[in-house]
N, C-alpha and C positions, 0 to 999 in steps of 0.2 A: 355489554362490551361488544365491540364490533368483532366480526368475527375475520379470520386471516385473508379470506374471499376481499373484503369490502379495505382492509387494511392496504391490498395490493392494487386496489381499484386505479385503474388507467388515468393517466394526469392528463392534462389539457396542452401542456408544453409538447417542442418538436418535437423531430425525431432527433436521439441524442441525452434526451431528458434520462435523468437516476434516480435510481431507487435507493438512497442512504441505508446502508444497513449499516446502524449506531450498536457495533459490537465497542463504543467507545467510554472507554470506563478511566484511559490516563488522561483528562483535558488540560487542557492549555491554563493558564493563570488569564488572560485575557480573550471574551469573547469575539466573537465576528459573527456579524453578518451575513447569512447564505446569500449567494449571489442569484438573482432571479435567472442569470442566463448558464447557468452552470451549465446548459448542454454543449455551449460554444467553448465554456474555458476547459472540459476536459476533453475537449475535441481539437485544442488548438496551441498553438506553442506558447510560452511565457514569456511576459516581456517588462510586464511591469515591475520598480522597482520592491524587495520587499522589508517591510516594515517591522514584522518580525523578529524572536529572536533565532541562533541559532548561525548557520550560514548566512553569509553575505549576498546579496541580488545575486543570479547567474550574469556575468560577462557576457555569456554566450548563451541565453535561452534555445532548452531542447525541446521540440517538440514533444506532448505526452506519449504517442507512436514511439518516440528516441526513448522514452526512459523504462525505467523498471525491467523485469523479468519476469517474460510469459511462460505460462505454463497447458498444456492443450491442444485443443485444434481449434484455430484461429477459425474456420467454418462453425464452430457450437452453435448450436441455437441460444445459449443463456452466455452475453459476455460480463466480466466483474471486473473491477479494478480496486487493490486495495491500497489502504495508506498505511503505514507503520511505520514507527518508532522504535530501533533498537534498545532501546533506555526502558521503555514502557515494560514492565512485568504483564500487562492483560493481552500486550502482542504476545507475548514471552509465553505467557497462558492459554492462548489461544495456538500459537505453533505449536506448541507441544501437543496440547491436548485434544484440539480441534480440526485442525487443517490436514492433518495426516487421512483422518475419514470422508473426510471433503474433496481429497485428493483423489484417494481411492473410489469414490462412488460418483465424483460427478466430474473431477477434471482427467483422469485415466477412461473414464466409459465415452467422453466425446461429448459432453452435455454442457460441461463451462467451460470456457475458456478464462484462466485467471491473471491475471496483472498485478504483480507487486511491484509495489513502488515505495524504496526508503524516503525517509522524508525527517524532519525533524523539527519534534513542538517547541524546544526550546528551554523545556525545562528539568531534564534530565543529564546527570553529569559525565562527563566524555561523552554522550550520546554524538556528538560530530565525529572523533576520531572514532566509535563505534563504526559507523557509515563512511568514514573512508576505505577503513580497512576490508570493509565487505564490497565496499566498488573495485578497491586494487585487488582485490581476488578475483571480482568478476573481470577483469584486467585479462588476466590469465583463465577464465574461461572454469572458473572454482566459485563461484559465489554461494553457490547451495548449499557446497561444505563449509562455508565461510559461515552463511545465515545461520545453520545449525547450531556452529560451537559460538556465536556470538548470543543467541538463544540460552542455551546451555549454560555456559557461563557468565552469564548476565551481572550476577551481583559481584564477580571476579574485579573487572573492570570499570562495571558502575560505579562501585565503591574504592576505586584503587587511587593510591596519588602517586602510579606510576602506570598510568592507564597505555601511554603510549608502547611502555616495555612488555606488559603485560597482550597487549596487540600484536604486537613484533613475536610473541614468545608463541601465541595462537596460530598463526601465520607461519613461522617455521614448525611447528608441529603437524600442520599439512599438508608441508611437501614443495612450497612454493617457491619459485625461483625468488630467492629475498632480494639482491641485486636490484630486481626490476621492481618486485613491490614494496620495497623499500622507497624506493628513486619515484614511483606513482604516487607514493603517501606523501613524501617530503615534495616535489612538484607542487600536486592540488590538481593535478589533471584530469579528475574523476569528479570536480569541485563541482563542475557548472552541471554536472547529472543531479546532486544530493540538493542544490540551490533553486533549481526547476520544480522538483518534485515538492521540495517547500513550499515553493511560490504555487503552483498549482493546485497543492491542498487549502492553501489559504484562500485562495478564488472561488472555490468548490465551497466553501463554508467547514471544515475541515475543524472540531474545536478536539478533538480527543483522537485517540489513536487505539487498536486499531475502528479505520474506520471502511466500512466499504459501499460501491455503487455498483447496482444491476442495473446496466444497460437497458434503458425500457421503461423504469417506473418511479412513481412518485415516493415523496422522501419514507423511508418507514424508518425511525432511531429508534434504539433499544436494545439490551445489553442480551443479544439472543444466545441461548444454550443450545446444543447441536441439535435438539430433535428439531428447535423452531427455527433454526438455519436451515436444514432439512426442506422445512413446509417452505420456505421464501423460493428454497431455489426448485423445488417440484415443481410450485406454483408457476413458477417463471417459465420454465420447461413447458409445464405443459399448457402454459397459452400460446407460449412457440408455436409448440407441434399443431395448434390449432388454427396459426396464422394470424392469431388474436394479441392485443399491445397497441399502443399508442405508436408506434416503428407503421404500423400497417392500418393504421384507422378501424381496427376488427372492432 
């Protein structure tokens, strides 16, 4: 068995190139093809139409820089970006149970810098009005309390055939000017963010959810439990700190 050394070993691709980390356990019903130039499509705006289910193409393609919610110091030495599915239970599984430690020991100490970015596979029910409601929160500058109780309550709404009331009712329970997040949900003015993040997970080769990329290294999937999340992101850190990665030809 190759050992986590040889697992991370420096890919041949530019600078930009990802390290897939396949914490991706919800997949898509249709596979795709990783894109050979993934350094560009997640370095770059979205434009092409998508194919997809789920949202409609973005209108207005945003830039990946435009989308999602960072978390960090955009300085780190180890950058990530992840994809998630409000619908998916192993995101569901993984915020609750993993990202709180991951938070505290490598994106609060200065060492990742993290990128969420909703997105959605298409096979999950309200999973779109899920991610409206957590874009018109971030509307208002609440999405993290938003992400939480849509976490939390996950099977409330998943399972609801009054998903959108059930939305509205999470929404006023945290305070939010409904008026406005009301009028953003009914709109769709947060549309072409949750359409982008789509379309750019699907370019990325994107088939499960959550899924993530470390800036820097070639693909490694696999459904990692925190100690061996842990070993990916040490590993990464500390060829940082040595100057060493495909970024710097070490």
């Amino acid at each position: 068995m190759p050992s986590q050394r040889s697992l991370l070993a420096r890919s041949g691709l530019a600078i930009g190139a990802a390290l897939a980390v396949g914490l991706a356990a919800c997949a898509q019903e249709e596979q795709r093809e990783t894109d050979e130039t993934t350094a560009n499509l997640i370095s770059s705006s979205v434009a092409a139409p998508s194919g997809g289910q789920g949202l409609a193409a973005p209108s207005r393609p945003v830039p990946l820089e435009d989308l999602g919610y960072t978390m960090g110091d955009p300085a780190a030495p180890v950058q990530l970006v992840e994809f998630s599915d409000f619908g998916c239970g192993y995101c569901r599984k993984f915020h609750e149970e993993i990202w709180p430690t991951l938070e505290e020991e490598y994106v609060e100490t200065g060492k990742v810098y993290w990128k969420y970015v909703p997105m959605i596979l298409g096979i999950f029910p309200n999973a779109e009005e899920a991610a409206q409601a957590g874009e018109c929160a971030a509307e208002q500058g609440r999405f993290r309390e938003m992400q939480d109780r849509l976490f939390r309550d996950q099977s409330v709404w998943k399972n609801s055939n009054q998903a959108e009331a059930d939305l509205t009712a999470m929404a006023e329970e945290l305070g939010l000017d409904m008026p406005r997040w009301s009028q953003c949900v009914e709109s769709g003015m947060r549309d072409d963010r949750i359409a982008s993040g789509t379309r750019i997970s699907q370019q990325a080769g994107v088939r499960g959810t959550p899924t993530f990329f470390v800036i820097g290294y070639a693909p490694l999937p696999g459904a990692l439990p925190l100690e061996l999340f842990r070993e990916v992101l040490d590993t990464a850190h500390a060829a940082a700190m040595r100057g060493e990665g495909p970024a710097t030809g070490g």
